[in-house]
N, C-alpha and C positions, 0 to 999 in steps of 0.2 A: 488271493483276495479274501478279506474277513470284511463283515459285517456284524457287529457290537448291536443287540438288538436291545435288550432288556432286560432286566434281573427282577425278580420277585421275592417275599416276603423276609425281607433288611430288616433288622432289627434299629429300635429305636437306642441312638446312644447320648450320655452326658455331653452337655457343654462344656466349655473348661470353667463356667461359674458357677457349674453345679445346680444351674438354678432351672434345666427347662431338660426336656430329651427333643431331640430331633435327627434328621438324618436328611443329610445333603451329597448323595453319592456321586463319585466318579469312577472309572477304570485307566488302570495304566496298563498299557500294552507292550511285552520288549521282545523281542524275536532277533536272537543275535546283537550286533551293534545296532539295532535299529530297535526305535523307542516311542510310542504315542500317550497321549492323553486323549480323552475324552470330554464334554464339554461336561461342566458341574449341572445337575438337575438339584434345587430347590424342592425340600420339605416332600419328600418321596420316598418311600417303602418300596414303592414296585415302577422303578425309573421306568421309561423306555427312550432308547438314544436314538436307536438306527443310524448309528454313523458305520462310515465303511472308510477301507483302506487297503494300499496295493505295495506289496512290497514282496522284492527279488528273494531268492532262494537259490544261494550259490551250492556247486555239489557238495561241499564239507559241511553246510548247515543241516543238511536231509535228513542228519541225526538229532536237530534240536528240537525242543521242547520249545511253544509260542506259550508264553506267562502271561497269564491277565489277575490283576490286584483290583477289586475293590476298596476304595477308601471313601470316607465319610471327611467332606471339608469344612474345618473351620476356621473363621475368621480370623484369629487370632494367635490360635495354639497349634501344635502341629495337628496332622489331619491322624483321623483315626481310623486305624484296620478293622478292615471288615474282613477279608477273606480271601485266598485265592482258588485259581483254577488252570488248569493248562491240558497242550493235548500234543501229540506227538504232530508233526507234518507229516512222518513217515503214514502218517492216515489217508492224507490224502493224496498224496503220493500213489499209491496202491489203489486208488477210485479216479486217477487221473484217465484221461484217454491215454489207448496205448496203439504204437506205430505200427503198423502192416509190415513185416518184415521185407515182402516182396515186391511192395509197390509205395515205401515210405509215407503212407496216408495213414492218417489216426480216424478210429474209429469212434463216431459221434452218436447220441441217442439216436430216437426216428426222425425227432422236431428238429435234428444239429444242433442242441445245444446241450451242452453239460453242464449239469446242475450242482448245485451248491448242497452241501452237507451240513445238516440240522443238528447242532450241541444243545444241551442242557445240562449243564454239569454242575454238583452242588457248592459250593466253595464251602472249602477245609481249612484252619486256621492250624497254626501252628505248634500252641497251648489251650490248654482249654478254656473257651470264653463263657462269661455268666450268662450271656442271652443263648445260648447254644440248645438248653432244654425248651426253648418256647420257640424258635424259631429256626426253619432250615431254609436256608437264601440258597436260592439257583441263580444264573447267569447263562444267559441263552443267546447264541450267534451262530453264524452260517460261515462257512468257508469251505475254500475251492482250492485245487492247483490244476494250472495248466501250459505244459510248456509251448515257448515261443511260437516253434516254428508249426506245431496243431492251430495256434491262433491264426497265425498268417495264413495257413490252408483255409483255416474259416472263411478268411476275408475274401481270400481268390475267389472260393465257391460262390458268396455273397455278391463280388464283383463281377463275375464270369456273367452270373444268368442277367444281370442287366443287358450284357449284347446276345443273349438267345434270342432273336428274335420271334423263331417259332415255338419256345416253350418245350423243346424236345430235348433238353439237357445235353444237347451235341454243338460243336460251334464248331463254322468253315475257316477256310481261310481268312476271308476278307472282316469276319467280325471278332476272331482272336486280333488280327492288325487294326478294326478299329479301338477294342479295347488297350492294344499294347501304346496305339500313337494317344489316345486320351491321355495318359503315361506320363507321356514325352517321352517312351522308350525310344533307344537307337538301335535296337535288332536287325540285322540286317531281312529282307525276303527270305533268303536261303537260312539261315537261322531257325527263323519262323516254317521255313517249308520242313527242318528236320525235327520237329512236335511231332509232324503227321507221321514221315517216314519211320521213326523210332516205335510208334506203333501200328507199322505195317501198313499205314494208307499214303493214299495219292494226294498230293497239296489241295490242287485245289478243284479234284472232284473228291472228294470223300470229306467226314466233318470228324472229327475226338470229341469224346466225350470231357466236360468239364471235370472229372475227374483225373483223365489221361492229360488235360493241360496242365492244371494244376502240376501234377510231378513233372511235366517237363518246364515251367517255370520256377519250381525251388530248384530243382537244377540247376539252371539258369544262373539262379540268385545265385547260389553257393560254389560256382565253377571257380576255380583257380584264377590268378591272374594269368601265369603261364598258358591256359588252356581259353581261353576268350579270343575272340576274332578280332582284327581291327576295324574300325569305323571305316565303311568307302562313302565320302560323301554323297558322292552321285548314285549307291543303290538306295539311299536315303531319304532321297528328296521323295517330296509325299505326290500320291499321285491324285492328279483333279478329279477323276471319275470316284474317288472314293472316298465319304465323309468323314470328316475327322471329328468327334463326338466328344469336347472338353468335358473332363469329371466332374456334375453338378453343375455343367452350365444352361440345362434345358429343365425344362417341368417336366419330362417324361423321365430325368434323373433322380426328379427331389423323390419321388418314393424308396429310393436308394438306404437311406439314413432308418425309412422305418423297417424296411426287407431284413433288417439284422438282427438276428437273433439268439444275442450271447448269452443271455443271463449273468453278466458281467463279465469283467476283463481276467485276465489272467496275474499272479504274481508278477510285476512289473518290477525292472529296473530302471525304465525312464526317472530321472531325476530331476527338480522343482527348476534345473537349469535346459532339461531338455523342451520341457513344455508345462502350462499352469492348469492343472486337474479342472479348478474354475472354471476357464474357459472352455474348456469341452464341455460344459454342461450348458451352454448358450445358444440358441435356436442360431441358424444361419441366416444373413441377412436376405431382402430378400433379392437382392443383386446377386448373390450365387445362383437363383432360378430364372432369371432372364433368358428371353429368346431371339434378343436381340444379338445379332454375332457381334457387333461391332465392340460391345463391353468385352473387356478384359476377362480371362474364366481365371476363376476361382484356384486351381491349379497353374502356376507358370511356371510354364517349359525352362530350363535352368540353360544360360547361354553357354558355350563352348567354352570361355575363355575364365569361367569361374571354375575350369577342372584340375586335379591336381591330386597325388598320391600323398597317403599320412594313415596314422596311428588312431583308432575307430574308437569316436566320441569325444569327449569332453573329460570324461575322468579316466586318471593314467590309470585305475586298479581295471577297466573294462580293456586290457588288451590281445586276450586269449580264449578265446570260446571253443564250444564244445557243440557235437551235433546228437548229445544225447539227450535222452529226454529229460534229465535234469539238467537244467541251463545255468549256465555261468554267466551271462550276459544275453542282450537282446540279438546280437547277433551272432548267432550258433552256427556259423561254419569257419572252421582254420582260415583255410584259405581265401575266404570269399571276402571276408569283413577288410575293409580300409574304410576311412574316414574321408577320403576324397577322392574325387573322380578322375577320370583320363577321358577327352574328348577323344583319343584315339582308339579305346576299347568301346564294344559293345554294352551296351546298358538296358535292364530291363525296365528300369523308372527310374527318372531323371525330372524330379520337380521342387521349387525350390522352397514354395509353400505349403503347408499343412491345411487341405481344405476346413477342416473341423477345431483346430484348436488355434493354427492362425500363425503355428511357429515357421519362425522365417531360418532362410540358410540350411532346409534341409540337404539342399543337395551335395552341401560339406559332408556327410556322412555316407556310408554303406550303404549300397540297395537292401541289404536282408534288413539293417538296422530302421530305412525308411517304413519300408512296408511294414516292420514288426509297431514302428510309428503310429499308421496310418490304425491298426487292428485294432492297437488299444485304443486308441480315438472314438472308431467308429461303434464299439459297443454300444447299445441301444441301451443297455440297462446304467450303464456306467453315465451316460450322457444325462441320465435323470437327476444325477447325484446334487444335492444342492447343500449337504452339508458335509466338514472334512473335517477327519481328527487331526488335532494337533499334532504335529511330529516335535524332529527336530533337539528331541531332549538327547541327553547324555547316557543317563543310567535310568532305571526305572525309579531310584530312589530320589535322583536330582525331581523327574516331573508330577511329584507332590509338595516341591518344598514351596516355601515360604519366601516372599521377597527376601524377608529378614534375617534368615537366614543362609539364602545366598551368598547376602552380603557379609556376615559372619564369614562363612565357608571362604569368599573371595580373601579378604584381608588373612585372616590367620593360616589359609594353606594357598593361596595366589589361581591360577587361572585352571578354569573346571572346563576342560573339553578331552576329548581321547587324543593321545600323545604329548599331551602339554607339558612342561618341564615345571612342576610343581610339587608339591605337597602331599597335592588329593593323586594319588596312587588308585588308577584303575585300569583292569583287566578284566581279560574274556576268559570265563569257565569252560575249556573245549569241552567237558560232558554234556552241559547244559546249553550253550551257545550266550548264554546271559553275563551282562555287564557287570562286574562286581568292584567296590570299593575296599581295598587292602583296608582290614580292619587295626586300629591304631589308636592310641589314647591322644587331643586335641595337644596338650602341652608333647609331647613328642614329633606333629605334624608342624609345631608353629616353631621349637625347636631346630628343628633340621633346615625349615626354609631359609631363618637367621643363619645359622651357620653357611649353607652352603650355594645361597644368592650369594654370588661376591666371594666365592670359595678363597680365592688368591692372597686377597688380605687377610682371613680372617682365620684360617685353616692352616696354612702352611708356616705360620711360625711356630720354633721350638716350644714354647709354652705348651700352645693347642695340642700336639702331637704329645708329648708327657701328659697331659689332661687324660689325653682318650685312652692312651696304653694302662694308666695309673685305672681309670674309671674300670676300664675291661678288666684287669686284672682281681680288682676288689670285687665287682659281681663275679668273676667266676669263683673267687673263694668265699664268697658270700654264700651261693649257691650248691656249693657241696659240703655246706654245715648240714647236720640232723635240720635244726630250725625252718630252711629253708621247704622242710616238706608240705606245711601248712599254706603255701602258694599254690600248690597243683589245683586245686576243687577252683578257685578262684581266676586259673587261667585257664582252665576248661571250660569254665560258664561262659568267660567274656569272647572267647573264641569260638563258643559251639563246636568243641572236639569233639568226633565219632570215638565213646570211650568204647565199642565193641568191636574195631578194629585191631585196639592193644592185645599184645602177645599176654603180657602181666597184668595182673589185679595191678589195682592203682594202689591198694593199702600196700603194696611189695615192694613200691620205691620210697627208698630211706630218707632219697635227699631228692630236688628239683631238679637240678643235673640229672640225674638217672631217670626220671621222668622225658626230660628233654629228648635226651636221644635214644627213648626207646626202639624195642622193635617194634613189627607190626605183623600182624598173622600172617603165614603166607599166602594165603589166599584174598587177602586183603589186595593186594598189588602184584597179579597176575603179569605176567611176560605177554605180548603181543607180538602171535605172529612165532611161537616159543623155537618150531622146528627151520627156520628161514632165519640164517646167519647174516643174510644181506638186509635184512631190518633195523635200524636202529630206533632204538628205544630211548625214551627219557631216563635219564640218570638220577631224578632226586623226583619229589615233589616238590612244586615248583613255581615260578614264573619266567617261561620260558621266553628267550630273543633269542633268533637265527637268523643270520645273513651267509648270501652266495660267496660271499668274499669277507676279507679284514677291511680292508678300504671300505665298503659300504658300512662294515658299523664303527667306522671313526667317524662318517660323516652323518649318518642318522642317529650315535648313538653314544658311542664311548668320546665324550669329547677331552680328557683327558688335553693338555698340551706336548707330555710326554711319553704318553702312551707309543710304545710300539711293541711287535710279539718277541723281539730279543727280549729287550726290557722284560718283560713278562714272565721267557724261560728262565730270567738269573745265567748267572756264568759258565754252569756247567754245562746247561744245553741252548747258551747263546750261537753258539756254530750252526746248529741245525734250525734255526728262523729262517732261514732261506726257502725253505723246503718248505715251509707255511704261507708263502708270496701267492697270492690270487687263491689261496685255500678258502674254504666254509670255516667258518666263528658260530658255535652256541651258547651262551651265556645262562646256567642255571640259577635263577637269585632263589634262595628261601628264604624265606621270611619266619620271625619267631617265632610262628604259629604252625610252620610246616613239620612233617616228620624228618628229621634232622640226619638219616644215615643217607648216603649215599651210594649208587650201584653202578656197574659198568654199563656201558652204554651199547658194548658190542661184546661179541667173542674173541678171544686175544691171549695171548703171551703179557703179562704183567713187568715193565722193565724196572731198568736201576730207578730205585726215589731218590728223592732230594725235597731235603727243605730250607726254605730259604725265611727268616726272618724278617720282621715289618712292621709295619706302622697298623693301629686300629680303626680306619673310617666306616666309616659304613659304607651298604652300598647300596643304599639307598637309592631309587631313579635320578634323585635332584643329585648328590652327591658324583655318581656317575658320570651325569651330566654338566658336570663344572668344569674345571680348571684341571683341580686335580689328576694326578694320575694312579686313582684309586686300585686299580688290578696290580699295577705294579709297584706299589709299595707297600700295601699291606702286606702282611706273614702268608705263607703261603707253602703249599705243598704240589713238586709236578708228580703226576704218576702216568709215565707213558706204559702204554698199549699196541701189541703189533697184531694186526687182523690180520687173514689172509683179505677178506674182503675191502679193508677200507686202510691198509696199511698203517704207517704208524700215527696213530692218535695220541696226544697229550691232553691228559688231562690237567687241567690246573686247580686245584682247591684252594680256596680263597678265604681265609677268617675275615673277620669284620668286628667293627664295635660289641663288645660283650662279648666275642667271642674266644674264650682262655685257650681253646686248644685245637688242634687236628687230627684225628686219631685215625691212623691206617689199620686195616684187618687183613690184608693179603699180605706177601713179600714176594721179594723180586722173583721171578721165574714162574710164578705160580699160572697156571692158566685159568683162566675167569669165563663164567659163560654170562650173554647179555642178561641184565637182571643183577646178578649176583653183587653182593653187599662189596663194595672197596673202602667204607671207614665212617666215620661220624663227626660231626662238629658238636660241641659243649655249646652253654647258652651265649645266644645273641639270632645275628643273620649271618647269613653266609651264600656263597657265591663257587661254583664249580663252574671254571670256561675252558670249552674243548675246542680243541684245533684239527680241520681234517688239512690234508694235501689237498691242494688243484686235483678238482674233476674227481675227487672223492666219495662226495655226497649229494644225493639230490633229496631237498627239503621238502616237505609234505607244503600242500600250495597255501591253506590257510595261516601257516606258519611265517610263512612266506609275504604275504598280504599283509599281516599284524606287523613283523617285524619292518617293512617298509612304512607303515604310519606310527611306527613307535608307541604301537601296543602290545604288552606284555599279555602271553598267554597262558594260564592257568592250568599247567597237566601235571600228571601223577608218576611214580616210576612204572615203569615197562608199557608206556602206552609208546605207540608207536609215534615217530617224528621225522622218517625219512628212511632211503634207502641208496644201499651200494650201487654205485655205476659199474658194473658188473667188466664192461671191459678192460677197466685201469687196476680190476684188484690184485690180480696174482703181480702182475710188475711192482707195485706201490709195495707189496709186502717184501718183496723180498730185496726192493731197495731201502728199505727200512732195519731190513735185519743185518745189510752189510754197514750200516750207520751209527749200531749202538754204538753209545761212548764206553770205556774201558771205565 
């Protein structure tokens, strides 16, 4: 949870008519794929916003940086920078509650609530700005983390002392069963009689403490399907002598809503499809506190015949959770999570409405997923909320733009959302977690869409193809004249190159080309993971796609109508395409901004090369994304690799438009360790795609998640990207070595 409170002394800046100073600030907030605005405050120095917002923190983000940008809006002209600020999560993370190892309970202040953590941090510009010597602008907000299933214990606790009758923090039998049938649980008696037995007492003369219930209902929640009871109607049926007390439908319940005491919700991955944050901030009607039985309660018992087994939630990336304390979804357990119920299992809550925010059909979902529902609902601090930041954006840089410039952006490079088959090229920085746009000159963006909207016409006749081979060949000997030196200063600026990575002074390369495919210190691009052969690493600097199979990225990705991975090896290792059927595909693109040598990806035996001649396209997303069958016709170089770990791997290296050449630095037989340099591309882009066997590799899961929405991700050489499935490797290896071709 963040709360965006205020900022103090902003400097006053220029109109674009130079006729007035003033300053209209707002913040954009991005946190991974996830992107806010803030509302503009009017003629303000020392805003104050106090807007808040809740968003998920899947395990691969833990390392990201949350970026907040002030900017200054104007009317007319782009908006002007003010400054930023950012802070690790790994902060709060470490001031989170943490689990009881013994008794899976987290540990809460005295009051049960965990408090939010106070920033003030000065924002830092990038260059040095004129207003700098008169003014230091701070940026001040609160934020929290805390995972799911600490909340849902909150809410038990909160829930629980409602049926204490005597205030003695112990509950018997009969008033754990009237809070479970409030519920609409279907536990059976004996169920419920083994709470008590599991801590050593008698059903129903002894009481548990609401702490010992507690553990034994996350139990409960997160039990197996395999390991649940089945439903007997008849231990079911409720019994007269004992009331059954619907949630929120008495006035002795409405103190309920104020007894809660969160100091807000936790990082949240409910989404605007699960429930409307608005609505939870709405007083309840007062038909919720009636005492009349005959109204309907506010809670309804969800019928038998709407139950049913399915895949947990609404969005297909929530289908694997985790029961650590950093959550990957709302509902954190393997086995517990389904999306819909069985009238013939046991259930610990079974209701079909959200008493607080009013969402209907919960009972299509998971009990853990309900309850984790109901916690963020019911925050006391959260329910106050009466103003929301804008989400919803793309990039952090799309949510300052300008009507009119969308509209630019729309036409000249086509549709701006994450995965879109267009122009505007963006990607996820995994150092940062931040949304980045492939930086590119405008007549290049609006070039490529012409050519390769409608690739079939326009791309595959002989003309085209002598254009681009003719084009490529002249930049690359353009490029290794002396003259071409005088380009380096000017593609370092526009690109923001780290010049204190380079191995060489910059005065030391003669020509552009030599600048190109520099090296880079070695400590610049460290191996990950250096002593562990079952690591695989990125092979270049990057914009990395991974898929579990070939078939998934022909149909998410390489849309090619040609494409296959015969085609792909060329003739001399078209026999061995068999042996890549249900394999993993990584697709390395660089871009002509990246460090251009490329390294092996594993530990290996270096086999026969082959180069095979081609055509110059780019490979560009849109390009990829045509007709074309871009991999396998451009020029191209295979360099297979025999692991013991991951058997034999092909590499494939790919030239591209401007790209004159391929240059190998190993030779056949040489052994290579992961990391280590296998050759360079001359100017342009360029493209390395590696081939494992079936059951070779498993993909790191961020990697994973992008590559299913057809977002490129932004990594470096030797950061890690997956690892050996350790039972298949020694066999894979040495069916690979009875395989070389002669």
């Amino acid at each position: 949870m963040l709360e965006i409170l205020g900022a103090t002394d902003l400097p006053r800046l220029k109109n674009m008519t130079r006729t007035g100073w003033d300053m209209d600030p707002f913040v954009v907030i991005s946190f991974g794929k996830k992107v806010f605005r803030t509302r503009v405050i009017r003629h303000s120095l020392n805003p104050v916003w106090d807007e808040k917002m809740l968003f998920h923190v899947r395990r691969y983000e833990t390392t990201y940086k949350v970026q907040l940008t002030v900017l200054d809006w104007d009317k007319l002209s782009s908006n002007d920078y003010v400054g930023d600020a950012s802070f690790d999560v790994t902060e709060l993370i470490r001031d989170a509650p943490q689990r009881d190892p013994q008794t899976g309970l987290y540990s809460e202040d005295e009051d049960g609530s965990h408090p939010m953590k106070e920033f003030q941090l000065p924002l830092t510009t990038a260059k040095e700005m004129p207003w700098e010597a008169k003014h230091n602008p701070v940026l001040a907000f609160r934020a929290k983390f805390q995972p799911y299933d600490g909340l849902r214990q909150r809410f038990w606790q909160q829930y629980l002392k409602q049926y204490d009758a005597c205030d003695t923090g112990t509950l018997s039998h009969l008033e754990l069963t009237s809070m479970l049938d409030s519920l609409g649980s279907t536990l059976s008696s004996q169920t419920i009689d083994s709470f008590f037995i599991r801590h050593g007492k008698m059903p129903h003369e002894d009481e548990i403490t609401i702490a010992e219930a507690i553990q034994c209902l996350e139990t409960e929640l997160g039990r197996p399907n395999s390991e649940k009871k089945r439903v007997n109607i008849e231990d079911n049926l409720p019994d007269s002598s004992v009331p059954v007390t619907p949630l929120l439908s008495s006035e002795e319940s409405a103190p309920f809503l104020d007894g809660l005491d969160f100091s807000g919700p936790p990082l949240s991955a409910i989404s605007a499809d699960d429930f409307s944050i608005e609505g939870s901030s709405k007083a309840l009607p007062p038909s919720a506190y009636s005492t009349e039985r005959s109204e309907q309660p506010l809670i309804q018992v969800a019928e038998p015949s709407s139950y049913s087994y399915g895949t947990n939630g609404t969005n297909s990336r929530q289908q694997s959770y985790s029961s650590s304390d950093v959550e990957d979804s709302p509902g954190s357990w393997n086995s517990g999570s389904m999306s819909h119920s069985d009238d013939s299992f046991e259930r610990v809550i079974n209701v079909k409405n959200c008493p607080l925010c009013h969402r209907p059909r919960l009972n299509s979902k998971a009990e853990v997923d309900i309850v984790t529902h109901l916690a963020v609902c019911a925050s006391q601090d959260w329910a106050k909320v009466d103003r929301i930041v804008v989400g919803n954006f793309v990039t952090a840089s799309q949510a300052q733009r300008k009507w009119y410039t969308k509209i630019i952006s729309k036409v000249s490079s086509g549709d701006y959302r994450l995965g879109a088959n267009s122009a505007n090229i963006i990607v996820q920085n995994r150092l940062t977690g931040q949304l980045e746009e492939e930086k590119m000159q405008v007549y290049v963006r609006l070039g490529i869409r012409l050519l390769y909207k409608g690739a079939r016409s326009r791309m595959e006749g002989a003309r085209a193809r002598r254009l681009l081979k003719s084009l490529s060949i002249k930049q690359g000997n353009k490029y290794d004249s002396p003259d071409s030196a005088r380009d380096i200063s000017t593609f370092i600026e526009f690109h923001g190159l780290k010049v204190d990575e380079i191995l060489e002074p910059i005065s030391s390369f003669k020509t552009f080309n030599e600048f190109f495919y520099r090296k880079l210190k070695p400590s610049a691009r460290p191996t990950e993971d250096i002593d562990d052969p079952g690591r695989l690493v990125s092979a270049a600097d990057c914009r990395l796609m991974v898929f579990e199979t070939v078939s998934e990225a022909t149909r998410l990705w390489i849309k090619g109508r040609e494409f296959t991975v015969a085609r792909l090896l060329g003739d001399r290792y078209r026999d061995q395409a068999e042996r890549y059927a249900g394999g993993a595909l990584a697709i390395f693109r660089l871009a002509p901004q990246d460090y251009h040598r490329f390294h092996s990806p594993i530990d290996g035996t270096v086999g026969p090369m082959t180069y095979i001649s081609g055509e110059y396209y780019t490979v560009n997303p849109q390009a990829i994304r045509s007709a074309l069958d871009v991999y396998g016709e451009n020029a191209r170089k295979i360099v297979p690799i025999d692991s013991p770990q991951f058997g034999r791997v092909m590499a494939v290296c790919i030239g591209a438009m401007m790209v004159g050449s391929i240059q190998t630095t190993v030779q056949e037989g040489d052994e290579v360790k992961r990391g280590q340099e296998l050759g360079y591309f001359a100017f342009g882009g360029s493209t390395v795609v590696v081939l494992f066997e079936k059951g070779a590799v498993q993909w790191d899961e961020d990697l994973l998640i992008n590559g299913r929405a057809s977002l490129e991700t932004l990594v470096r050489v030797g950061m890690g990207i997956g690892h050996a499935r350790p039972a298949r490797s020694m066999s894979m290896s040495s069916k690979a070595s009875r395989a070389m071709p002669e």
